[in-house]
N, C-alpha and C positions, 0 to 999 in steps of 0.2 A: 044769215044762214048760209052756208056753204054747201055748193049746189054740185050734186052726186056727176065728177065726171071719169067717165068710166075708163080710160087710162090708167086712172092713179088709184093703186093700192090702200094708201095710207095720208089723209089730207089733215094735218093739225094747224089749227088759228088760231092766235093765242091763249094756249093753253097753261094754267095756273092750278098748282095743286099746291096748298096751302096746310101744317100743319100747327097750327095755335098762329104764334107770330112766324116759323120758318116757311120758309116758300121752298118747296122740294122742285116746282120746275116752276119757271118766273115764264110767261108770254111764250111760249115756245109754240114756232110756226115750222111747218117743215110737209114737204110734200114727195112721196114714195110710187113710181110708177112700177105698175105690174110689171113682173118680168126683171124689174130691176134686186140685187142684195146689197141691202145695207148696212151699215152698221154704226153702231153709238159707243163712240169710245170718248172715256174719259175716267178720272180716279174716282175711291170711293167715296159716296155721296154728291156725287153730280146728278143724281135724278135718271139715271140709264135706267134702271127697275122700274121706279115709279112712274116712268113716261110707259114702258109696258105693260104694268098692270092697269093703264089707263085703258092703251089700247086694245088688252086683250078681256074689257071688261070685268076685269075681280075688284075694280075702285072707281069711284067718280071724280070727275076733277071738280077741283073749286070752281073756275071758271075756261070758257074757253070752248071751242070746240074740237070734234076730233069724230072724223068719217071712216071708219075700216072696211077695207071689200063692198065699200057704198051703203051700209050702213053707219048709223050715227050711234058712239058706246053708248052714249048717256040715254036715247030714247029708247035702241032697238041691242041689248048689251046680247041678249038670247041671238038674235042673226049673226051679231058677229061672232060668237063663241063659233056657230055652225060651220063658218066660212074660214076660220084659221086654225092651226094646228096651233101647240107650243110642247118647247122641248124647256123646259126650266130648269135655272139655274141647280137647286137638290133633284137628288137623284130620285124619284116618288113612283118608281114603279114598284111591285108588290114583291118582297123577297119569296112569302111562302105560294105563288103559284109559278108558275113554267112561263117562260117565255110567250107563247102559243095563248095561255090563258089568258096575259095580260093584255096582249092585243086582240083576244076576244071581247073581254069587258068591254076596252074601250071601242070597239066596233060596234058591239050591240047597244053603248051610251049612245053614239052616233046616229043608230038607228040604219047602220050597213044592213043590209038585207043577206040573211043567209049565208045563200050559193056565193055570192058576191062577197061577202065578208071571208068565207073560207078559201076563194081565192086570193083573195088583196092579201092575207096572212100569209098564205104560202107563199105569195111576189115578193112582200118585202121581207120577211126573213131570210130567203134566197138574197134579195139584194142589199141587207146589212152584214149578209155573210153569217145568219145562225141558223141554219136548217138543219145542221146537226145538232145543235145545243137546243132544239126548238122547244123539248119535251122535258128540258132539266128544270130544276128548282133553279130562278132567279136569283137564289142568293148562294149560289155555286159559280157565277157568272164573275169575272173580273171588271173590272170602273168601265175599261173602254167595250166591254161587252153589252155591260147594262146601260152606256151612253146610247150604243147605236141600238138595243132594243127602243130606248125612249125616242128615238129618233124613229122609228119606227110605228112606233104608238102614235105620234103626232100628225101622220102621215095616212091613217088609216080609211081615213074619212076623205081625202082628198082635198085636200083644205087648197082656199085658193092661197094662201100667207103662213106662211111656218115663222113663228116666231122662236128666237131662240135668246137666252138668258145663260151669258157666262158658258157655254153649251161646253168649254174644253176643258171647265175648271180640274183638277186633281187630274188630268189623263197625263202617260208617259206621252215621249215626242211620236214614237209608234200609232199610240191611237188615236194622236190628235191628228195624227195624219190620214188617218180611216175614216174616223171623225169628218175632219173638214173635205176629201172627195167626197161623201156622201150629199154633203151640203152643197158642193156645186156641179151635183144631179140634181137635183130639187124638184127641176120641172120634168123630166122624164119618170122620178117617184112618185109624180103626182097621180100621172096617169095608168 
């Protein structure tokens, strides 16, 4: 068992995700200290996703462990949903509501309180830069728009771990550039 130490973000032991005979990630060990950003590069089908969806709870691994925000996926998958955001690879926020709306949903998923949720809305939409666009239909919004709303959404809850998947895929070089300083705010969006 791999023993909760509170430093590190993200502690994986060999971890093994097994589909029939293919192995999507073979013993993979890897240890993520708070405060630290990471990242997992490699081409398609190296296991980058599927190590994510380990850690963010939406799959089990074959074997192996894996501690997120000091909880363990595989026993306590509900704590760690609570403790990290994700900004995922498709774009899944809701075309037919408003900006505003969308990051109410997912506050009230959360369980943001109110007063407290109608603030944190207005913070980070000020700080992805749509306070104007806050009240539009989503799907009036342009890629690098809708990226940093989703970045936005994942943030709502104040996750201690933003996980992000592909985060810049389809944006011009402009919004990858919006895009990526938002991400290294992280910890001052948090709060």
């Amino acid at each position: 068992m791999i023993q909760n130490e509170v430093p590190n973000a993200i502690i994986v032991k060999n971890l093994v995700k097994r589909y029939d005979a293919f192995n999507a990630l073979d013993h993979v060990d890897l240890t993520v200290p708070f405060g630290e950003c990471f990242g997992s590069l490699g081409p398609n089908g190296a296991g980058k996703t599927t190590l994510i969806r380990i850690l963010t709870g939406l799959i089990h691994p074959t074997e192996g462990e894996a501690i997120v925000a000091g909880h363990d996926v595989a026993k306590r998958p509900d704590a760690v949903r609570r403790s990290i955001g994700v900004v995922s690879q498709a774009m899944t926020t809701d075309l037919d509501l408003t900006g505003r709306e969308n990051l109410d949903i997912y506050g009230k998923y959360y369980q943001v309180p109110d007063k407290d949720r109608r603030e944190r809305i207005g913070d980070l939409l000020e700080r992805v830069g749509l306070t104007e666009r806050a009240d539009d239909l989503v799907a009036a919004y342009s890629g690098g728009m809708r990226r940093r709303l989703e970045i936005a959404r994942g943030l709502i809850h104040r996750p201690k771990i933003l996980f992000l998947d592909e985060p810049t895929i389809g944006l011009d070089p402009q919004s990858r550039r919006v895009v990526w300083d938002l991400y290294n705010n992280f910890e001052r969006m948090k709060t």
